[in-house]
NUVO-521395 format. One record per residue (C-alpha): residue number from 1; residue in three letters; z, x, y. Coordinates in Angstrom, 3 decimals. Example, Ala and Ser with C-alpha at 12.3 -4.5 7.8 and 13.67 -1.06 7.14 Angstrom:
<nodes>
+-----+-----+----------+----------+----------+
|   k |   r |       up |     east |    north |
+-----+-----+----------+----------+----------+
|   1 | ala |    7.800 |   12.300 |   -4.500 |
|   2 | ser |    7.140 |   13.670 |   -1.060 |
+-----+-----+----------+----------+----------+
</nodes>
This chain:
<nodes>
+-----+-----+----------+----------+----------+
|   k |   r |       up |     east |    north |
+-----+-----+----------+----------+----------+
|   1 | unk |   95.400 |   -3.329 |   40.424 |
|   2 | unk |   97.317 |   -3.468 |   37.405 |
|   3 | unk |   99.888 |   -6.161 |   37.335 |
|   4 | unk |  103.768 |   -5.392 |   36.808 |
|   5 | unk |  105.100 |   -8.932 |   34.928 |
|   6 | unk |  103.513 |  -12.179 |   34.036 |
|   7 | unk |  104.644 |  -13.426 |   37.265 |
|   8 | unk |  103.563 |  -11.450 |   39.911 |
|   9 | unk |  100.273 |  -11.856 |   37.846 |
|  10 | unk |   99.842 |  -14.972 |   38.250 |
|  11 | unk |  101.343 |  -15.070 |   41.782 |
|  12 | unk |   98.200 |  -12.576 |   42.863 |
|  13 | unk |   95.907 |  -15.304 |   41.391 |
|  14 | unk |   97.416 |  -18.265 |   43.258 |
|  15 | unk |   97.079 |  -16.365 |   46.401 |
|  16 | unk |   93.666 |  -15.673 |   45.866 |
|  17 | unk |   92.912 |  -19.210 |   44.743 |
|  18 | unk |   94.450 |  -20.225 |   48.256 |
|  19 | unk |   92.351 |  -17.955 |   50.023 |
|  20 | unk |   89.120 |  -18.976 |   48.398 |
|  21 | unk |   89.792 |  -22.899 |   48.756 |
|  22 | unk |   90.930 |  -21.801 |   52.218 |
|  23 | unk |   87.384 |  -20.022 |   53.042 |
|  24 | unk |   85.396 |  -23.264 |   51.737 |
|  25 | unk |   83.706 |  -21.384 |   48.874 |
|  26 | unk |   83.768 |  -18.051 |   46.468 |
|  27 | unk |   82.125 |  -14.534 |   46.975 |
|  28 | unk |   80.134 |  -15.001 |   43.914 |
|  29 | unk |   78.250 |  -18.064 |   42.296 |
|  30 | unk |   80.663 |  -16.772 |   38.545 |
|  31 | unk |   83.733 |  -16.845 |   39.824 |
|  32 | unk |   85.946 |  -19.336 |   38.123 |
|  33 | unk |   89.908 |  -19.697 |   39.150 |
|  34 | unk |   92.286 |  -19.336 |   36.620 |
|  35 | unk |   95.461 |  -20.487 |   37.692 |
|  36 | unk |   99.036 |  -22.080 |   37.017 |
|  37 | unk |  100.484 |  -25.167 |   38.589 |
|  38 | unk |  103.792 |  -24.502 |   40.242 |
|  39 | unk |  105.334 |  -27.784 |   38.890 |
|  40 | unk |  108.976 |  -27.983 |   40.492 |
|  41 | unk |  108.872 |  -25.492 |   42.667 |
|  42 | unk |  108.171 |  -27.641 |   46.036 |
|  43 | unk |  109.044 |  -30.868 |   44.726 |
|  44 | unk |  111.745 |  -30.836 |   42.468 |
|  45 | unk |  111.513 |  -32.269 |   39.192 |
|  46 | unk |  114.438 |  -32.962 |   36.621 |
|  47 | unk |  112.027 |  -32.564 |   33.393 |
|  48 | unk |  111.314 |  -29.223 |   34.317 |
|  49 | unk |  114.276 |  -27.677 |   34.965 |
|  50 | unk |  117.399 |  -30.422 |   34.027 |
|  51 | unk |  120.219 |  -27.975 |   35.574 |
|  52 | unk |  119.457 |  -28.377 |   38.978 |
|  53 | unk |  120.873 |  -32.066 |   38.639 |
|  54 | unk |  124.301 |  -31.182 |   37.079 |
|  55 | unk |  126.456 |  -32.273 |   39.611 |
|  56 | unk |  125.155 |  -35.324 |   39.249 |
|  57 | unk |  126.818 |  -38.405 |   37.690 |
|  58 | unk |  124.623 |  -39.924 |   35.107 |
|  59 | unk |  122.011 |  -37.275 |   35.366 |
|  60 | unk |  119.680 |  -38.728 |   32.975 |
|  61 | unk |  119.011 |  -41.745 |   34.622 |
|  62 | unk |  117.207 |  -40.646 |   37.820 |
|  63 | unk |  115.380 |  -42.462 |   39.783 |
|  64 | unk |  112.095 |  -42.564 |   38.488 |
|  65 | unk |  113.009 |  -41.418 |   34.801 |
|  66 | unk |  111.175 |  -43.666 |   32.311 |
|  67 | unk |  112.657 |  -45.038 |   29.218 |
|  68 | unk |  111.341 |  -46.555 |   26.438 |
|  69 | unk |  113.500 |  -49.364 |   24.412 |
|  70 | unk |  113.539 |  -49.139 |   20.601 |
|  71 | unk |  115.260 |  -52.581 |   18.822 |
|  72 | unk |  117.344 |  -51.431 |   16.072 |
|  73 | unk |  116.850 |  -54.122 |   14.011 |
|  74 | unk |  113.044 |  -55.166 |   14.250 |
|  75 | unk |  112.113 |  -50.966 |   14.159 |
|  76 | unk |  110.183 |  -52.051 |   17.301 |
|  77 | unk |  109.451 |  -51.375 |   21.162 |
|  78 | unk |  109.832 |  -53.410 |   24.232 |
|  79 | unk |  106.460 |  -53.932 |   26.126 |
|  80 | unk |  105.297 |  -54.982 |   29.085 |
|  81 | unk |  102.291 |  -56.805 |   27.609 |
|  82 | unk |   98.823 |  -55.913 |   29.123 |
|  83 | unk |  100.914 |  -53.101 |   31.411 |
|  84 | unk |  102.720 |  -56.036 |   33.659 |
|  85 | unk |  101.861 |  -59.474 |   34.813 |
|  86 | unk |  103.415 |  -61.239 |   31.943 |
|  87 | unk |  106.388 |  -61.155 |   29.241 |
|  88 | unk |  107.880 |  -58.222 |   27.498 |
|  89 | unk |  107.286 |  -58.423 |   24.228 |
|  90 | unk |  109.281 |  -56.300 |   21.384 |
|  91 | unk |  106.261 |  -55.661 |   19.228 |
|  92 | unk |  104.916 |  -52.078 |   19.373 |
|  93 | unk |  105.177 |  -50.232 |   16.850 |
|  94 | unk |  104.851 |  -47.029 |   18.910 |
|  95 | unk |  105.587 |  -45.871 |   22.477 |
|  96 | unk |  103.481 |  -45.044 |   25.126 |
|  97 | unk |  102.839 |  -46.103 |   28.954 |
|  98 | unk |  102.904 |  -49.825 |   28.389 |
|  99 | unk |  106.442 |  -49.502 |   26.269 |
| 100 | unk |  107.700 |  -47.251 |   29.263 |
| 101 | unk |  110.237 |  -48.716 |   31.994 |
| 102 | unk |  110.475 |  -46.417 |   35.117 |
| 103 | unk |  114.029 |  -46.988 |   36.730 |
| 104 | unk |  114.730 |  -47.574 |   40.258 |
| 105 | unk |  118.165 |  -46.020 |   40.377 |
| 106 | unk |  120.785 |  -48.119 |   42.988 |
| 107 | unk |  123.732 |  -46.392 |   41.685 |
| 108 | unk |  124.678 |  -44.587 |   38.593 |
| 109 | unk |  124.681 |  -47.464 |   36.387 |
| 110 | unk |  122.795 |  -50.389 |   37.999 |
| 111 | unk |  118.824 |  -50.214 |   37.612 |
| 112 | unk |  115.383 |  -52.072 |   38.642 |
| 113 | unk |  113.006 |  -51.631 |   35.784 |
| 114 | unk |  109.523 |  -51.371 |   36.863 |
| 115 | unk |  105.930 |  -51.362 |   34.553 |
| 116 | unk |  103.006 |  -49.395 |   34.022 |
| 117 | unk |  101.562 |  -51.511 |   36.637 |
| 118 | unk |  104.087 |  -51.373 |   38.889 |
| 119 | unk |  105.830 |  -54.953 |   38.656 |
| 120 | unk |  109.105 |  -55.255 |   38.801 |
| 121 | unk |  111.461 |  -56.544 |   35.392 |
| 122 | unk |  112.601 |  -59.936 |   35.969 |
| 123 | unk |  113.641 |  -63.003 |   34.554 |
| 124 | unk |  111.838 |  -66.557 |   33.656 |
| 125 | unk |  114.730 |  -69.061 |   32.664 |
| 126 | unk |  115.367 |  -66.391 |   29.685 |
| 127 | unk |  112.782 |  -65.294 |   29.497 |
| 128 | unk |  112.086 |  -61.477 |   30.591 |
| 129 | unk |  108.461 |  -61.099 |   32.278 |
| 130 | unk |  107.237 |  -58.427 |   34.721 |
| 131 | unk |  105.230 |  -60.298 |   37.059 |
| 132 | unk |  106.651 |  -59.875 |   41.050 |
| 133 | unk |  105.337 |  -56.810 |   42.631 |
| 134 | unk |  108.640 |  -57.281 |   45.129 |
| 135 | unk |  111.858 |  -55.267 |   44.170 |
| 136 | unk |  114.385 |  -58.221 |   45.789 |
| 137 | unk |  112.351 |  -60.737 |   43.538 |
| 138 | unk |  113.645 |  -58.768 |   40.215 |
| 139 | unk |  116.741 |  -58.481 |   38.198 |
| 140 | unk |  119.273 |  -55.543 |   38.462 |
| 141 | unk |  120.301 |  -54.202 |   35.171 |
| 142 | unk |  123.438 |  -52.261 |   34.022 |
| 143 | unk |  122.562 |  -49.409 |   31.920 |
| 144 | unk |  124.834 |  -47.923 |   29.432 |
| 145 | unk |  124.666 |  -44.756 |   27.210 |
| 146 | unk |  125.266 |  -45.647 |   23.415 |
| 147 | unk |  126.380 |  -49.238 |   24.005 |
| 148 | unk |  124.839 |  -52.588 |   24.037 |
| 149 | unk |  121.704 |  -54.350 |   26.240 |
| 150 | unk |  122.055 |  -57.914 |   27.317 |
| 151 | unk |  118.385 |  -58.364 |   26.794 |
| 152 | unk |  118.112 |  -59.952 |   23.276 |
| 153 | unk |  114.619 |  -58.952 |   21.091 |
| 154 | unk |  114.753 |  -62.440 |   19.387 |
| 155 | unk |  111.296 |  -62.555 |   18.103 |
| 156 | unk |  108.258 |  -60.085 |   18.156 |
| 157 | unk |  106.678 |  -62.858 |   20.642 |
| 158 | unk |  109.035 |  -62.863 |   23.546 |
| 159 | unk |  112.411 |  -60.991 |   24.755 |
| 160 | unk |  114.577 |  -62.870 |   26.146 |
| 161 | unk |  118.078 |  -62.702 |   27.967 |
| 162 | unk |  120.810 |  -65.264 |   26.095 |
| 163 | unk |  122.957 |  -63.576 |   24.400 |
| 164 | unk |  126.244 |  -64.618 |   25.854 |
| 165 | unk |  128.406 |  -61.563 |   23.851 |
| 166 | unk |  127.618 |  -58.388 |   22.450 |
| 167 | unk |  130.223 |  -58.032 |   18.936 |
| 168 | unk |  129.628 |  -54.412 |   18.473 |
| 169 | unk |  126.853 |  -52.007 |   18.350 |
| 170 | unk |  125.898 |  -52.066 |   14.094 |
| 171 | unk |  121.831 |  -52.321 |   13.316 |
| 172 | unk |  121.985 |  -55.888 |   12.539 |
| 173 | unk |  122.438 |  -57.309 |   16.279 |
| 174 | unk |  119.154 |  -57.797 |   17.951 |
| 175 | unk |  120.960 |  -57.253 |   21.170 |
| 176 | unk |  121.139 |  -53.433 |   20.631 |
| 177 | unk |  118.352 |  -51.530 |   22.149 |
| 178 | unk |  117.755 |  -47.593 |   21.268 |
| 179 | unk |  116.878 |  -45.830 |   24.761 |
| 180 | unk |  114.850 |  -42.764 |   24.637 |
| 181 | unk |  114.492 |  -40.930 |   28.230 |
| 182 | unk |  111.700 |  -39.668 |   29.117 |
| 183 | unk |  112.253 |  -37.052 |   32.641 |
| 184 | unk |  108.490 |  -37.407 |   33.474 |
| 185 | unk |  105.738 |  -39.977 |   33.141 |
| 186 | unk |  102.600 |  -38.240 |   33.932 |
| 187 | unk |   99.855 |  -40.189 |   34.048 |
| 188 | unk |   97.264 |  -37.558 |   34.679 |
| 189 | unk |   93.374 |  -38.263 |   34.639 |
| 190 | unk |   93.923 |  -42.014 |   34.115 |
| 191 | unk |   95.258 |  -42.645 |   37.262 |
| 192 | unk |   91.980 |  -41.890 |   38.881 |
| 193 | unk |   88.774 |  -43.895 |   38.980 |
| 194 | unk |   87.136 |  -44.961 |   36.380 |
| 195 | unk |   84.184 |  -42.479 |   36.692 |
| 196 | unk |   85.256 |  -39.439 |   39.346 |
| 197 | unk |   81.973 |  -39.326 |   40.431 |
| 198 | unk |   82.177 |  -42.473 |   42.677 |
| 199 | unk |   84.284 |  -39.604 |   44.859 |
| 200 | unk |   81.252 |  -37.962 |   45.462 |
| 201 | unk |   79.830 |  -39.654 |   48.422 |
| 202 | unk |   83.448 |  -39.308 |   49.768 |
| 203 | unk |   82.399 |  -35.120 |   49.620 |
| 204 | unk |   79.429 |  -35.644 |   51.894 |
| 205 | unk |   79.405 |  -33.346 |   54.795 |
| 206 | unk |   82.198 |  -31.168 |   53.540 |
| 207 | unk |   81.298 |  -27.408 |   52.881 |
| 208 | unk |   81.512 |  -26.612 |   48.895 |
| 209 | unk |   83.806 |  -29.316 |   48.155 |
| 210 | unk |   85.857 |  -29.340 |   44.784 |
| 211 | unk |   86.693 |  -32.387 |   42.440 |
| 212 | unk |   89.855 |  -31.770 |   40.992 |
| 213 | unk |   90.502 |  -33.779 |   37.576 |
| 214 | unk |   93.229 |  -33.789 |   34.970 |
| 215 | unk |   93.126 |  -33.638 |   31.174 |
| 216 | unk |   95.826 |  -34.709 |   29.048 |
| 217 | unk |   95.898 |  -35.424 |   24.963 |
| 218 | unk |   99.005 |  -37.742 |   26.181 |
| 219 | unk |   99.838 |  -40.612 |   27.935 |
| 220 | unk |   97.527 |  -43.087 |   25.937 |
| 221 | unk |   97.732 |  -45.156 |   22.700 |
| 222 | unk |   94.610 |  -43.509 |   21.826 |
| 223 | unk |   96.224 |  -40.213 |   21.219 |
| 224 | unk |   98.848 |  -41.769 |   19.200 |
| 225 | unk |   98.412 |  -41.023 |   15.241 |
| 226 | unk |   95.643 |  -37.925 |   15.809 |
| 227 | unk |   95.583 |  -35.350 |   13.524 |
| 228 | unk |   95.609 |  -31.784 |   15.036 |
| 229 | unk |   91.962 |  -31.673 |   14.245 |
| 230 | unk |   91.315 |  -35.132 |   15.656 |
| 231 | unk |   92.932 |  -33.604 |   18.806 |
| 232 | unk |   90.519 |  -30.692 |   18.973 |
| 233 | unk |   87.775 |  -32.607 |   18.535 |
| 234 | unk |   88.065 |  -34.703 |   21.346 |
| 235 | unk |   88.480 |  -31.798 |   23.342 |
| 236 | unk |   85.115 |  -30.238 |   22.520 |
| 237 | unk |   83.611 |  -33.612 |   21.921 |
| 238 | unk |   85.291 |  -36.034 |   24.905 |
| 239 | unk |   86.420 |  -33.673 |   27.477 |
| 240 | unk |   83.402 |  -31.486 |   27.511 |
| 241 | unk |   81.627 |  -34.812 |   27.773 |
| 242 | unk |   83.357 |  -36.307 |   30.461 |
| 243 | unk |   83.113 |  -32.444 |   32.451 |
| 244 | unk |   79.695 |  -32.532 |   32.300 |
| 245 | unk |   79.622 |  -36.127 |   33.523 |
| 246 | unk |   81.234 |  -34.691 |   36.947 |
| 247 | unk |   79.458 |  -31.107 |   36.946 |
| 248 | unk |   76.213 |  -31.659 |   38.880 |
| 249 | unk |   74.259 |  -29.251 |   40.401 |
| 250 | unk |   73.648 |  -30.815 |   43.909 |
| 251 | unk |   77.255 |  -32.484 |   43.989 |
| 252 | unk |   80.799 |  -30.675 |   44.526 |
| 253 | unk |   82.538 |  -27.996 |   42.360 |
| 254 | unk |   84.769 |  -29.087 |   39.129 |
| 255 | unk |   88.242 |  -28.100 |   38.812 |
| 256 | unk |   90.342 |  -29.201 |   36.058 |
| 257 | unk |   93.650 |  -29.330 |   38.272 |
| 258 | unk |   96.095 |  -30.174 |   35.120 |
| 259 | unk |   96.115 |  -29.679 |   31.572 |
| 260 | unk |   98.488 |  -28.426 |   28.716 |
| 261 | unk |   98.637 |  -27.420 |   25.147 |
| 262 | unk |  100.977 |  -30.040 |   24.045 |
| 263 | unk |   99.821 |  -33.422 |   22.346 |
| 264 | unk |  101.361 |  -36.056 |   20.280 |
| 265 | unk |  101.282 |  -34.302 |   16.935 |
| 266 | unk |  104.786 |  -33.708 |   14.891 |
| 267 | unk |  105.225 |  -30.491 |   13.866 |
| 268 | unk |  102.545 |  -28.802 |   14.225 |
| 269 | unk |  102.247 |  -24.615 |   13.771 |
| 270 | unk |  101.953 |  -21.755 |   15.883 |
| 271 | unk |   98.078 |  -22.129 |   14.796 |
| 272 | unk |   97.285 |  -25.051 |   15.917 |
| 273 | unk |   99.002 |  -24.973 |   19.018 |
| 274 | unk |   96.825 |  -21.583 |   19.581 |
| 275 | unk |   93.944 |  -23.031 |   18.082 |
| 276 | unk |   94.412 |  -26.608 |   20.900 |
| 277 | unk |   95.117 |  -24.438 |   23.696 |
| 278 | unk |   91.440 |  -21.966 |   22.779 |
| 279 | unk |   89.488 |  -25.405 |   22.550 |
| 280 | unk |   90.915 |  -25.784 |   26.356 |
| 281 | unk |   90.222 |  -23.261 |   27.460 |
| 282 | unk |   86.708 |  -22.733 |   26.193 |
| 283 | unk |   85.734 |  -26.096 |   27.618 |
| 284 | unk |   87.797 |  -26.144 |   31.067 |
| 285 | unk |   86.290 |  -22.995 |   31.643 |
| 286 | unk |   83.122 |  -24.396 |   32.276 |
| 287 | unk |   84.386 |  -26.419 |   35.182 |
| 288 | unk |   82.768 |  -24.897 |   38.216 |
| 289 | unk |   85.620 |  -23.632 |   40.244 |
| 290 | unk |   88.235 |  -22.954 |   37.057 |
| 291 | unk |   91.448 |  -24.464 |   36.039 |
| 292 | unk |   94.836 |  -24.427 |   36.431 |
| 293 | unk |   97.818 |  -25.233 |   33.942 |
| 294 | unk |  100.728 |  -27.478 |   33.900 |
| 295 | unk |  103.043 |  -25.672 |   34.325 |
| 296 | unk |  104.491 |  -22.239 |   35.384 |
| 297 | unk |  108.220 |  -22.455 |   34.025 |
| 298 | unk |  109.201 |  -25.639 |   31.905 |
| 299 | unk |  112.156 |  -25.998 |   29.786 |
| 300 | unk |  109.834 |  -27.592 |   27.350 |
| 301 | unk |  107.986 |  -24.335 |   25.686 |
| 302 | unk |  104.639 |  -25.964 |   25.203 |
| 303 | unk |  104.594 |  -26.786 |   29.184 |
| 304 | unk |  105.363 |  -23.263 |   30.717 |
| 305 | unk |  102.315 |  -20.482 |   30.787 |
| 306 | unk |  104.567 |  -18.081 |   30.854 |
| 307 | unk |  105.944 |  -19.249 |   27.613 |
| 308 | unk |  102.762 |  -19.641 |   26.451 |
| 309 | unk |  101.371 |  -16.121 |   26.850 |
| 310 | unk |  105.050 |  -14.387 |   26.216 |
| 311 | unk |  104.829 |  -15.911 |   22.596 |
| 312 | unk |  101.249 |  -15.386 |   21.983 |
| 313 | unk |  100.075 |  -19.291 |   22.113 |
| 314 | unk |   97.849 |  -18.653 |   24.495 |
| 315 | unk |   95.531 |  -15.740 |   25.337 |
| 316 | unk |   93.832 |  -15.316 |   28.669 |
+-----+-----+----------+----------+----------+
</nodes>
C-alpha cells in the first residue's frame, strides 16, 4: 500500500506495532518494528509543543521544568553535590543532571527546588543543602525572570543564603544567578538498572516478552565535551556493546524504546547530524523487535522524525 504523507506512514506502522505487541509475538523471526514515539500526544508536554501553555501566567516555569543556575560572577553552576544528600556547591563548570533543579510550582512565582535525587532544596543555618526527601521540610523560593536570587554563590565550596539586599543586577554581585530553563529532563536509559538484564527473570512465564531500553548521547557529564566523532563512536562502540549485553538468544526480545539524533555538540552540520542518526540506526536495528524514535512532532528540529526525514537528516 503506498503511503499518502509522512504521517499516515508512520501511523500504519504504530498500528501494526500495536497489533504485534498485542498478539505476543511477530509473523516472522526478521521482522523488526520501526516506529516513532508519540511524545505529547497523550500526556502533554510543554517542551514539545510550548503553545499549548499560553494562557498561562509564567509559562516557563511549570511544574516540573528544570533549571540550571549559572553565577555571573564566578562563570560557574550551582550543584547539588553527589546528585543530593549534601550542599550545593557553585563549582561546575558545565551543566548537566546534577546542576539541574526541577521546580515544584505552588504558584506562579513561589517554587520548591528538588535534585537529581529527588531531595528537596533547603536550608542549614545559611547554608543551602538538599538533604530532606519531605517537601514541608524545604524552603519555598521566589523566582524572578531577569532579576536577582537571594541565594548568594560566596565561594566555589558552599552556597549559602545571607545576603540581606540585592543593589542591582551588574556581573560583579555574587547574588545574581543566570537561569537557563530547560522544558524537559529526560533521563532515559539511566534511570533503569544498572544492567537490564536483572529484568529478565521478571519475563519468566510471559509469551515472547520484549525489553524495552533507551539510548541517549545526553543527560550525562560523560557526553559533555565529545567531538562529533567521539559521539559516533560510542554509538558503534558502547551502545552496540551494551545491546548485545541484553540480546540473548533464550531471553526476551530487545527494543530500543527511545533514542534521538541530537547530542551535546555545538554546531554541528547537516553531515554529521546524518552521519549520528545512520550510526543509530545501523546499531538499534539490531535490537530484536526494532526501535522507535523520540519523537513524532517537536518544536526542537533534531527531536521530530518528521523533521528529520522532511529535511533529509534521516533516511529510513
Amino acid at each position: 500500500m503506498r503511503c499518502v504523507n509522512l504521517k499516515i506512514c508512520l501511523l500504519n506502522l504504530l498500528t501494526l506495532f500495536s497489533v504485534l505487541s498485542l498478539s505476543h509475538g511477530r509473523p516472522n523471526p526478521e521482522f523488526r518494528a520501526k516506529a516513532v514515539n508519540l511524545g505529547g500526544w497523550l500526556v502533554t508536554e510543554g517542551w514539545i509543543k510550548p503553545s499549548l501553555f499560553d494562557g498561562i501566567p509564567n509559562k516557563d516555569f511549570l511544574d516540573g521544568i528544570g533549571l540550571q543556575f549559572k553565577s555571573v560572577t564566578t562563570r560557574k553552576y550551582l550543584c547539588a553535590e553527589s546528585g543530593g544528600g549534601t550542599v550545593i556547591v557553585a563549582n561546575r563548570t558545565a551543566a548537566s543532571g546534577w546542576e539541574t533543579f526541577s521546580l515544584w510550582r505552588l504558584d506562579e512565582n513561589t517554587f520548591r527546588f528538588r535534585v537529581f535525587n529527588k531531595q528537596f532544596v533547603g536550608l542549614d543555618g545559611v547554608k543551602v543543602v538538599a538533604v530532606s526527601n519531605i517537601s514541608t521540610n524545604s524552603k519555598t523560593f521566589h523566582v524572578e525572570k531577569e532579576s536577582g536570587n537571594s541565594n548568594r554563590a560566596k565561594t566555589d565550596d558552599v552556597v549559602t543564603a545571607d545576603a540581606l539586599e540585592v543593589n542591582g543586577w551588574g556581573d560583579d554581585d555574587p547574588s545574581v544567578l543566570q537561569e537557563m530553563v530547560y522544558n524537559r529532563i529526560h533521563i532515559g536509559c539511566i534511570a533503569g538498572p544498572a544492567d537490564p538484564r536483572e529484568l529478565f527473570p521478571l519475563t519468566n512465564g510471559f509469551m515472547r516478552p520484549v525489553i524495552d531500553v533507551h539510548y541517549y548521547n545526553l543527560f550525562q557529564y560523560l557526553f559533555s565535551g565529545m567531538t562529533v566523532q567521539q559521539n559516533i563512536d560510542f554509538v558503534y562502540n558502547n551502545r552496540s556493546s551494551q545491546l548485545t549485553h541484553v540480546t540473548t538468544s533464550n531471553g526476551p526480545l530487545t527494543f530500543v524504546g527511545e533514542w534521538v539524533a541530537e547530542w551535546q555538540v555545538n554546531g554541528a552540520a547537516k553531515d554529521d547530524y546524518e552521519r549520528f542518526g545512520r550510526a543509530q540506526l545501523d546499531v538499534y536495528g539490531r535490537a530484536t523487535f526494532g526501535w522507535a524514535y523520540w519523537a513524532f512532532e517537536n518544536v526542537n528540529n533534531h527531536w521530530s522524525l518528521e523533521w528529520m526525514i522532511n529535511n533529509g537528516y534521516i533516511k529510513l
